[in-house]
Backbone bond lengths (Angstrom), bond angles and torsions (degrees), N, CA, C in turn:
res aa  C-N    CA-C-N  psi(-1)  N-CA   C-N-CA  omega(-1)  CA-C   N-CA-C  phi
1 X - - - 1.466 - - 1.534 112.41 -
2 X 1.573 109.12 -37.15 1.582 87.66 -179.31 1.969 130.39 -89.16
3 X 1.763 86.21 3.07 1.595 89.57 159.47 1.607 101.73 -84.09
4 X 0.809 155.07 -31.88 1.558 160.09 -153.68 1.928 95.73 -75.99
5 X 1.622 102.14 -55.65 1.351 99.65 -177.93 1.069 119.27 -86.05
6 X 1.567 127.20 0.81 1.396 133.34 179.98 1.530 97.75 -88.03
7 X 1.417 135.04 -55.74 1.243 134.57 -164.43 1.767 92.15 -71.86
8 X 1.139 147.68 -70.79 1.488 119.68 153.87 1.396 140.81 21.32
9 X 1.500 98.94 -80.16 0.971 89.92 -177.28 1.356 122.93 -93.88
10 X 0.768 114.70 -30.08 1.834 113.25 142.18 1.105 122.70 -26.32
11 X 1.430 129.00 -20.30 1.690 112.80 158.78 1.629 106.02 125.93
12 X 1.522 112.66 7.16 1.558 130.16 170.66 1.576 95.40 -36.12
13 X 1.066 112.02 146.36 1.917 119.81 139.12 1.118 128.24 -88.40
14 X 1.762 101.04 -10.58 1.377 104.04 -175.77 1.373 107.30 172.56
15 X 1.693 114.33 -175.13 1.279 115.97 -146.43 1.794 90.13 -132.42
16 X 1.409 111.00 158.48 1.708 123.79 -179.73 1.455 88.69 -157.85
17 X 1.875 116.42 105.04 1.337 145.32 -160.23 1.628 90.13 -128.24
18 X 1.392 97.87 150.59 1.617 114.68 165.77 1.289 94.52 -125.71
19 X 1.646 107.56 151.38 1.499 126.44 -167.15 1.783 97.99 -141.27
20 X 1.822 94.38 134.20 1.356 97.08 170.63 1.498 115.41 -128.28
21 X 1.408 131.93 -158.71 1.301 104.90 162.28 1.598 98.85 -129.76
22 X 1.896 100.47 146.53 1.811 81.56 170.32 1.542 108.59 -79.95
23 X 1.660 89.26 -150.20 1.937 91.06 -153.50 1.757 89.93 -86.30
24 X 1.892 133.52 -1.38 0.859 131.35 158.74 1.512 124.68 -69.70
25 X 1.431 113.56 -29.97 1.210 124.55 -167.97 1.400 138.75 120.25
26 X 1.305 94.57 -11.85 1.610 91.48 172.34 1.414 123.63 -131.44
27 X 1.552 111.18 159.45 1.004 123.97 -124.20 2.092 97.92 -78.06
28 X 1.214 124.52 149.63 1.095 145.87 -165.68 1.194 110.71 -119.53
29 X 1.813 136.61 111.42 1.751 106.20 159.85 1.458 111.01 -84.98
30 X 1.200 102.03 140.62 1.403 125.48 -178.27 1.634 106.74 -172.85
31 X 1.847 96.28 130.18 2.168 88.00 172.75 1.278 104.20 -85.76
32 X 1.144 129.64 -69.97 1.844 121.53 -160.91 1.544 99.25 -80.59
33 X 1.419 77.56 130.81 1.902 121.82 169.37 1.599 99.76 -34.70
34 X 1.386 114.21 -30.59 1.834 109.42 -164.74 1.414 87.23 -105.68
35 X 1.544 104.15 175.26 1.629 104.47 163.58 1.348 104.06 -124.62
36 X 1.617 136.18 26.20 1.105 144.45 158.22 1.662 129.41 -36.65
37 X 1.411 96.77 -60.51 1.554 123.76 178.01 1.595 117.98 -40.24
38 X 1.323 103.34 -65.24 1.512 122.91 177.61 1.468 127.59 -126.72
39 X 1.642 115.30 19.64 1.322 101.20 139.81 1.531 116.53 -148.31
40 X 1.419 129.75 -148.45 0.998 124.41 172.41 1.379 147.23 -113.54
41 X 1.091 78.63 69.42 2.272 109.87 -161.73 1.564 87.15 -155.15
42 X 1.465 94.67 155.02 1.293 108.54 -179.00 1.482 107.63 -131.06
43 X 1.325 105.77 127.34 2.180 94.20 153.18 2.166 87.90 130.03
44 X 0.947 111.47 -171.60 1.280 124.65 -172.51 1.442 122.75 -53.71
45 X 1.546 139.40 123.74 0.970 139.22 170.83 1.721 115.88 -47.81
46 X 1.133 117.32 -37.91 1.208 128.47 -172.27 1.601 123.48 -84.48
47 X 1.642 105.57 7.69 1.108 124.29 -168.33 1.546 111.25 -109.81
48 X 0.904 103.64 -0.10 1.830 117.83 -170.18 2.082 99.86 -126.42
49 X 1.138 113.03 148.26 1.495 133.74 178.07 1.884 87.01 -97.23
50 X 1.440 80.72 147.50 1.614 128.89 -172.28 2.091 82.81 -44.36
51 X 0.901 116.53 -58.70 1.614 123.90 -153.55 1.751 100.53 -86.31
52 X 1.208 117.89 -5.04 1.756 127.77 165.52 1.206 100.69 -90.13
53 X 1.497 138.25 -45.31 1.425 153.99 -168.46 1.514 109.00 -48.74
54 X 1.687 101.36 -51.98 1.482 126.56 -154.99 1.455 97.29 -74.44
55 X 1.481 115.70 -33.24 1.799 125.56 -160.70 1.618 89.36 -101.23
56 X 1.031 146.12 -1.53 1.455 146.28 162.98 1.227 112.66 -41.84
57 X 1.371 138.61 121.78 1.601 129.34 164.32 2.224 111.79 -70.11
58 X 1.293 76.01 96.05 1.614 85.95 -177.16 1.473 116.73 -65.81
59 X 1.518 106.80 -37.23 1.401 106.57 -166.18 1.745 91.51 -101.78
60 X 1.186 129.36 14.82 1.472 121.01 159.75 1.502 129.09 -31.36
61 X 1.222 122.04 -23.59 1.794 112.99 -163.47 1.469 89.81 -141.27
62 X 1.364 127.99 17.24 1.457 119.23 -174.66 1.519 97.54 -91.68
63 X 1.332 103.99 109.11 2.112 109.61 -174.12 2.016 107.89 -99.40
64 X 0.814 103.74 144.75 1.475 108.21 176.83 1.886 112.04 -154.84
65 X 1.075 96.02 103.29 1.581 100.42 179.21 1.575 101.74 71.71
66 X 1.064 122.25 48.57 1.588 127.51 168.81 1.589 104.41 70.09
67 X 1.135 117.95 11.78 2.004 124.56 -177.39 1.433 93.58 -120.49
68 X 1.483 94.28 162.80 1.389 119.49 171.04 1.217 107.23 -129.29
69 X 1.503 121.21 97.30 1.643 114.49 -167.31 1.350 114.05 -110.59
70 X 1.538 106.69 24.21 1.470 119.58 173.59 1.341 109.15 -108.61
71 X 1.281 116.59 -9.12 2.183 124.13 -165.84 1.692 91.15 -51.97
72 X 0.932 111.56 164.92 0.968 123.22 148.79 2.189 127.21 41.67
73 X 1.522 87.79 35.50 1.789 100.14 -175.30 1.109 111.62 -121.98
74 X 1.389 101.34 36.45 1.715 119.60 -173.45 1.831 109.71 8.77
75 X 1.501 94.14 77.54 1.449 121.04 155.47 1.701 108.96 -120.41
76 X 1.413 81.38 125.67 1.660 106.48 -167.71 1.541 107.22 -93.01
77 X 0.894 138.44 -176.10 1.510 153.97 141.42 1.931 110.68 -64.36
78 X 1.305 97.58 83.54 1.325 116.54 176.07 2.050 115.76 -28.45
79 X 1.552 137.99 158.16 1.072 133.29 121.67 1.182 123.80 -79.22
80 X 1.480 117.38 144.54 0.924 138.43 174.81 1.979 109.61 -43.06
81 X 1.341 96.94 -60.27 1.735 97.25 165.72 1.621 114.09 -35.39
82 X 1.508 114.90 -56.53 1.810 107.42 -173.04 1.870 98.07 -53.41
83 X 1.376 108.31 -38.54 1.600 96.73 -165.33 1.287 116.11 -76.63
84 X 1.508 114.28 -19.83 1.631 106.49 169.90 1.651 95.99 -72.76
85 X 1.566 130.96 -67.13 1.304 120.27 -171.92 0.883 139.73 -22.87
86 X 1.943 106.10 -43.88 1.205 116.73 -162.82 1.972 125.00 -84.65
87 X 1.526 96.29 -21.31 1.405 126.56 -161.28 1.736 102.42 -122.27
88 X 1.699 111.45 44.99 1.043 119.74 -168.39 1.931 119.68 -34.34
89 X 1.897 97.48 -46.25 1.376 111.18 -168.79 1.752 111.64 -97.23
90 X 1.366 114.57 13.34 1.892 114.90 171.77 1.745 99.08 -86.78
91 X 1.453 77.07 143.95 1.510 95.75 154.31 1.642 112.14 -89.58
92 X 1.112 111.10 158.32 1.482 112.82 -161.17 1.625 95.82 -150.19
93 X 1.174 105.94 133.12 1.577 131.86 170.95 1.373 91.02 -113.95
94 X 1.779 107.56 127.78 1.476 124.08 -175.42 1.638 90.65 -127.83
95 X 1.349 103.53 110.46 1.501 119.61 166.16 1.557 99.56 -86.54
96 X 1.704 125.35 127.13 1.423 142.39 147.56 1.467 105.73 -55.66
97 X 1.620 123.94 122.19 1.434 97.62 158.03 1.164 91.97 -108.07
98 X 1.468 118.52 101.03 1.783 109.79 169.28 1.620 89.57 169.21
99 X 1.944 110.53 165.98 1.557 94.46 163.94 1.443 94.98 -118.54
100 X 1.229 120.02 27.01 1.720 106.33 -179.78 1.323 105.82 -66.95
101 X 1.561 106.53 141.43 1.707 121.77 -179.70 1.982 86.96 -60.03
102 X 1.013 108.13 -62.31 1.796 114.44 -175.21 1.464 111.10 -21.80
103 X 1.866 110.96 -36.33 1.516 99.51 -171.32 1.470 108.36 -81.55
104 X 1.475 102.25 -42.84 1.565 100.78 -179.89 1.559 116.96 -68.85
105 X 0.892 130.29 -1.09 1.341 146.15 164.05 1.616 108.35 -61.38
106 X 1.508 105.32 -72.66 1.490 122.59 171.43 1.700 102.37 -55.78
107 X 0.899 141.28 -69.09 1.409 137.07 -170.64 1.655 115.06 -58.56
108 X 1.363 121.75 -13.56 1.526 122.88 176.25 1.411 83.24 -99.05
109 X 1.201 141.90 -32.81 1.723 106.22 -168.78 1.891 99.53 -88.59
110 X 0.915 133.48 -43.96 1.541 138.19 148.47 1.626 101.52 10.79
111 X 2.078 91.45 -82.95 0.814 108.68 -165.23 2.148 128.28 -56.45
112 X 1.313 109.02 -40.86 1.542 136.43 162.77 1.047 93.74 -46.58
113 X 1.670 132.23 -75.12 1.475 143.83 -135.26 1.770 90.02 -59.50
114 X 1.545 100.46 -55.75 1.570 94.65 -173.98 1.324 121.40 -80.92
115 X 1.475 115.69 49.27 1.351 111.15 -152.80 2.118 124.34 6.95
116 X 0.973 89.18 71.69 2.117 89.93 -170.68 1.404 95.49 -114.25
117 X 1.557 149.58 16.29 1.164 132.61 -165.80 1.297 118.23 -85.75
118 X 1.941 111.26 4.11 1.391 120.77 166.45 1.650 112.79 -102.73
119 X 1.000 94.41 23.04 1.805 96.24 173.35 0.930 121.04 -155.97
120 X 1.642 115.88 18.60 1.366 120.58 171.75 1.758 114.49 -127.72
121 X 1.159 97.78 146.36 1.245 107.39 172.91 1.858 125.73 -138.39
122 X 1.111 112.34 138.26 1.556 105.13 -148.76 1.269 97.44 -120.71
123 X 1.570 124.58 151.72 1.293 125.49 -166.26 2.082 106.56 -157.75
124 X 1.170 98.92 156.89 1.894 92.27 161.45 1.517 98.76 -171.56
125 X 1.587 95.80 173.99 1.721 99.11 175.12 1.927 100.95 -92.72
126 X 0.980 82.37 6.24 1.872 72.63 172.56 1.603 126.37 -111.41
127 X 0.995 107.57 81.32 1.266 114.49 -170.10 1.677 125.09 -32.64
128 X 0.657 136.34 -7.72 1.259 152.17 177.38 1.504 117.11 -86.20
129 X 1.141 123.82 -44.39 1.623 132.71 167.89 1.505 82.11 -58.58
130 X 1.152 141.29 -74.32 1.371 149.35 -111.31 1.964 97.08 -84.49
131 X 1.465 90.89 -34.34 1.350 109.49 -160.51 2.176 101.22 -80.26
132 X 1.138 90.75 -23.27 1.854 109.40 165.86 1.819 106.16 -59.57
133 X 1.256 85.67 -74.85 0.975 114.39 -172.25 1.397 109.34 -31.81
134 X 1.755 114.60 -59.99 1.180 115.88 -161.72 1.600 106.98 -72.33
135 X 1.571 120.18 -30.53 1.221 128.93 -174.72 1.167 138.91 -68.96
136 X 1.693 99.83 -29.81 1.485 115.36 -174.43 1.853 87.96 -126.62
137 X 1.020 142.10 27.15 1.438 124.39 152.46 1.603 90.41 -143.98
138 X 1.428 139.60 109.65 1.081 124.51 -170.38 2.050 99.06 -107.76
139 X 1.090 92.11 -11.86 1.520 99.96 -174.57 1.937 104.09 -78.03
140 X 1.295 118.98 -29.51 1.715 130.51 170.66 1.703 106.28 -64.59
141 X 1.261 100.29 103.13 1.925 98.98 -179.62 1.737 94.29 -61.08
142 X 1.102 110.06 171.76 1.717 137.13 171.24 1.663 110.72 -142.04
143 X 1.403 95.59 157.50 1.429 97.30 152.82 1.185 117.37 -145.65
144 X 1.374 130.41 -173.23 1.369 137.53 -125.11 1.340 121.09 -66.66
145 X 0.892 146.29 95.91 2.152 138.21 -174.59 1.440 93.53 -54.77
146 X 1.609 112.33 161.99 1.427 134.72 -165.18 1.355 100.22 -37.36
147 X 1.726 109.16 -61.43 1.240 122.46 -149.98 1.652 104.92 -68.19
148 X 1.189 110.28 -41.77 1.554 111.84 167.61 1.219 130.65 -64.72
149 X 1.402 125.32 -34.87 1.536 129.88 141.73 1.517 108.84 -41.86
150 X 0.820 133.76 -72.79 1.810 133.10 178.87 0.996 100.30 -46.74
151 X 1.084 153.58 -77.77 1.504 154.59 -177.46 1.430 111.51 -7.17
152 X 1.904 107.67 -66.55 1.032 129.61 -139.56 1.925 89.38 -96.86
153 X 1.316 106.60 -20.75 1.676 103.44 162.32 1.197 133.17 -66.99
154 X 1.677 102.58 -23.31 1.518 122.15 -167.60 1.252 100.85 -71.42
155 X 1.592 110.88 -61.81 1.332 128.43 175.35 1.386 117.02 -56.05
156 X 1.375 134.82 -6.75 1.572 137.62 167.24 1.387 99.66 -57.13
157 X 1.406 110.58 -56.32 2.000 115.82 -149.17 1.396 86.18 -68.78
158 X 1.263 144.76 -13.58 1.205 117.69 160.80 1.486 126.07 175.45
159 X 1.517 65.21 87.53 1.687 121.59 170.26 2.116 105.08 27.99
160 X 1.384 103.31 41.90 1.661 104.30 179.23 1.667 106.49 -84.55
161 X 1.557 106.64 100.20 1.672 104.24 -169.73 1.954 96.18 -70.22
162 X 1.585 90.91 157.75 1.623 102.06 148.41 0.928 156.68 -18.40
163 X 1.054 164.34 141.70 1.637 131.59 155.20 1.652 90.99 -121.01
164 X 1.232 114.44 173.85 1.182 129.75 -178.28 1.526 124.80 22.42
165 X 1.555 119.54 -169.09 2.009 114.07 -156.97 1.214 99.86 -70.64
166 X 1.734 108.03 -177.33 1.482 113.55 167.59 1.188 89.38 -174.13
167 X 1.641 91.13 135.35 1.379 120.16 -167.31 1.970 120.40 -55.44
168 X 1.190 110.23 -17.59 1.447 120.79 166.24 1.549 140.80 -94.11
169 X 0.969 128.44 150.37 1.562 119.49 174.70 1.242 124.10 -110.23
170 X 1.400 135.82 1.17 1.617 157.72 173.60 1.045 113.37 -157.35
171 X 1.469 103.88 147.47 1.234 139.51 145.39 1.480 123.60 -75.43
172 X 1.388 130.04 123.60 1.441 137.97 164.65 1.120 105.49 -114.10
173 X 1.146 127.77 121.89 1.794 145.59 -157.57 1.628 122.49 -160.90
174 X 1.080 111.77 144.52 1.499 117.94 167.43 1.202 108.66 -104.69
175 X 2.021 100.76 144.24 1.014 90.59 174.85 1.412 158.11 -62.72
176 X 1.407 96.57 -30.52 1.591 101.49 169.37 2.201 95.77 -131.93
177 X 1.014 105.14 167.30 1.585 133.33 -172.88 1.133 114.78 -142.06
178 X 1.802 106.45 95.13 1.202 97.28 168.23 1.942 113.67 89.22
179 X 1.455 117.68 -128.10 1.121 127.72 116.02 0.934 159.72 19.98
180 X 1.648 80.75 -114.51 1.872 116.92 -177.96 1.332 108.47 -79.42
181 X 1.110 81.43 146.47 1.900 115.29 -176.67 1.594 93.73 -95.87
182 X 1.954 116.96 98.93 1.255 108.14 -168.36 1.635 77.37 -103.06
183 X 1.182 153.71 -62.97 1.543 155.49 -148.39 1.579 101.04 -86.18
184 X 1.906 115.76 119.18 1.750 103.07 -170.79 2.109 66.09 -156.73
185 X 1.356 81.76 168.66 1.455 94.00 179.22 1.295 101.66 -72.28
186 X 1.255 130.24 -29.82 2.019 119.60 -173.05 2.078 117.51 -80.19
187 X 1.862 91.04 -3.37 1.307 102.89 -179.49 2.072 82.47 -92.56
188 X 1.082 114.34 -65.57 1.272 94.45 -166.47 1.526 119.15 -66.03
189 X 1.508 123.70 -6.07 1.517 111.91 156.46 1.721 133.25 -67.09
190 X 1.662 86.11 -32.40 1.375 114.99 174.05 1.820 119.16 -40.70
191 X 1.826 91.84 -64.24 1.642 116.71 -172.28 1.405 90.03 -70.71
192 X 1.580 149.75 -66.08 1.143 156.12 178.45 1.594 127.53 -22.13
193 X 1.295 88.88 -45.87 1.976 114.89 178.99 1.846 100.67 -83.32
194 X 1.325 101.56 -39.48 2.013 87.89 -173.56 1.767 91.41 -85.59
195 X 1.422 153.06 -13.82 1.428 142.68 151.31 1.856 94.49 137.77
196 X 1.161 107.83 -5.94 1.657 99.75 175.58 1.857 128.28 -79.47
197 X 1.288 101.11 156.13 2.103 87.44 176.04 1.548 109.53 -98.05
198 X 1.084 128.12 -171.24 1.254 141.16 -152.09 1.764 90.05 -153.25
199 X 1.669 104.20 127.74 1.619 99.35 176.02 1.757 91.67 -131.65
200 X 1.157 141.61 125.63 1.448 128.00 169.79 1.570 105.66 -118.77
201 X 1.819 110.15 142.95 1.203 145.93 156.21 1.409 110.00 -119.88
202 X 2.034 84.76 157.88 1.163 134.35 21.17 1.947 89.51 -134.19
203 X 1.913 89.87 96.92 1.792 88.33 -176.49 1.406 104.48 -99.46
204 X 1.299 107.43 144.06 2.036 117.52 179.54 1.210 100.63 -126.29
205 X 1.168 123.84 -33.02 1.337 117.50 -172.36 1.693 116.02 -75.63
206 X 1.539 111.46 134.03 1.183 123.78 -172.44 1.546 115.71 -55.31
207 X 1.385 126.46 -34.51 1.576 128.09 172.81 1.277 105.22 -97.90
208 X 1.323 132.32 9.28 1.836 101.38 151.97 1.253 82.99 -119.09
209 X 1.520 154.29 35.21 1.342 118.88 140.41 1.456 118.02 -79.26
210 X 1.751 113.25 -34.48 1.402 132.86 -176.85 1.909 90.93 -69.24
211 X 1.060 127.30 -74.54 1.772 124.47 176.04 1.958 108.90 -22.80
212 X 1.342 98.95 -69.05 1.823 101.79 179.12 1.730 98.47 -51.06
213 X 1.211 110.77 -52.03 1.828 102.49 -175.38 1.288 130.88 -45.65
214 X 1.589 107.88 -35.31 1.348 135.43 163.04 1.228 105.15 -54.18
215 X 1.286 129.04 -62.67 1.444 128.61 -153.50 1.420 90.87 -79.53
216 X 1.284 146.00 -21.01 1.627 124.20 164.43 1.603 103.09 129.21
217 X 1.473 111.80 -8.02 1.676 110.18 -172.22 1.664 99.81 -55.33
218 X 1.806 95.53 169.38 1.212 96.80 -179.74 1.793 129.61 -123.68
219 X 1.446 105.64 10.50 1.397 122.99 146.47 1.612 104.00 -144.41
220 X 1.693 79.94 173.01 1.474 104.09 -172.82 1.887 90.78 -119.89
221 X 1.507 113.64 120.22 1.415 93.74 171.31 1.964 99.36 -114.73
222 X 1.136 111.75 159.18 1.678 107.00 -161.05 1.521 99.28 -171.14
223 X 1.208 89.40 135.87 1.900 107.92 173.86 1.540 101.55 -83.25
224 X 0.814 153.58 10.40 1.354 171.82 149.30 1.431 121.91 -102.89
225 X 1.535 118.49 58.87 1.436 132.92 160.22 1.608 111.91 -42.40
226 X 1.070 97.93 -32.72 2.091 96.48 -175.01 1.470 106.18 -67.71
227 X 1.552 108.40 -52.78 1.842 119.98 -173.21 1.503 101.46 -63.08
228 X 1.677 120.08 -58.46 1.065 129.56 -145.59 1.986 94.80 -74.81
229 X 0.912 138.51 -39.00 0.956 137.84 155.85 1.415 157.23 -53.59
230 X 1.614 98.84 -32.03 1.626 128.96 143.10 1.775 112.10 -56.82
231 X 1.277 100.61 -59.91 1.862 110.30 170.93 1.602 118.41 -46.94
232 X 1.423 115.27 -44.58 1.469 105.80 169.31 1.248 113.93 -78.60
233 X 0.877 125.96 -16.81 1.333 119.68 -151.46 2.020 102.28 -104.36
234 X 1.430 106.82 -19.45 1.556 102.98 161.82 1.591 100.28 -82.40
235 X 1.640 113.09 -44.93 1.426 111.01 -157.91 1.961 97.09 -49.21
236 X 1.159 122.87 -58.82 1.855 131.31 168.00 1.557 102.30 -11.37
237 X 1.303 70.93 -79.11 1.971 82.21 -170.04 1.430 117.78 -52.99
């Protein structure tokens, strides 16, 4: 939570959260599946109840200048509910990490409960959450699952438009994979011309946020709220 309210107030428009579920069911932000990485418990997110989550040392491994000035400030592993509550006016991109129907289940009532279904938009690489999601909450926008992102890359290299609706309104993408060069200016003319936006992570660096701006995308998502925000905000002017 206090990176969430730090990039805020720093001048965010908005928020790009990962959601898991605990072993009760509801939904948790947290990105990796373990809680090894960044706090001080080890082993599966999904293995601990909503109220073990909360007592987690979150800011345990967060180092800065040889300190850890998060140890011990009893910051937990947030719900997803405090972050809609708390951040009444963000838009919020809710990444699923999972395809259980159960999560997207939990994350559309989340989402309703706090009345947020005009500022949220929900997405995952597992098509199957997504595919819940779209069926039984049809009023919750989404955007694109893996396979539909690929699709819509294939069809960039040359220029084969759409035909008819599709169930999403964005793309959340990196720029390149691997490889492949998935983010190019003919992908964002591409997504632009059939009526969808284009959001790419995870850029910090000051010349490919100003480069992607150029090319026409339509967020910048970045672990670096301070840079990424200074960068739009000359690129505007």
């Amino acid at each position: 939570m206090p990176a969430i309210d730090n990039g805020m107030a720093l001048g965010a428009d908005g928020l790009e959260i990962d959601v898991q579920l605990s072993s009760d069911g509801v939904p948790v932000v947290i990105h990796d599946q373990a809680l090894d990485r960044t706090t001080d418990r080890t082993g599966p997110v999904k293995h601990l109840a909503v109220a073990e989550l909360e007592r987690v040392d979150a800011g345990y491994r967060f180092e800065r200048d040889g300190q850890f000035p998060f140890r011990g400030q009893g910051i937990g592993i947030p719900r997803l509910d405090d972050v809609l509550k708390k951040h009444l006016n963000a838009r919020i991109i809710i990444e699923m990490k999972g395809g259980q129907p159960e999560l997207a289940r939990a994350v559309a009532a989340s989402i309703r409960q706090a009345n947020a279904v005009e500022r949220c938009c929900v997405g995952s690489f597992y098509a199957s959450s997504v595919k819940v999601m779209r069926r039984e909450h049809p009023e919750i926008v989404t955007s694109a699952s893996q396979p539909e992102s690929r699709w819509t890359v294939h069809r960039s290299w040359v220029r084969w438009p759409w035909i008819g609706a599709r169930p999403y309104v964005a793309y959340q993408l990196p720029e390149v994979a691997g490889r492949l060069r998935v983010v190019s200016p003919a992908l964002v003319r591409q997504v632009h011309k059939e009526g969808q936006v284009v959001q790419v992570w995870v850029v910090n660096h000051p010349d490919d946020i100003r480069r992607l701006l150029d090319w026409g995308v339509d967020g910048i998502i970045s672990d670096r709220p301070d840079t990424a925000i200074a960068t739009r905000d000359q690129w505007v002017r």
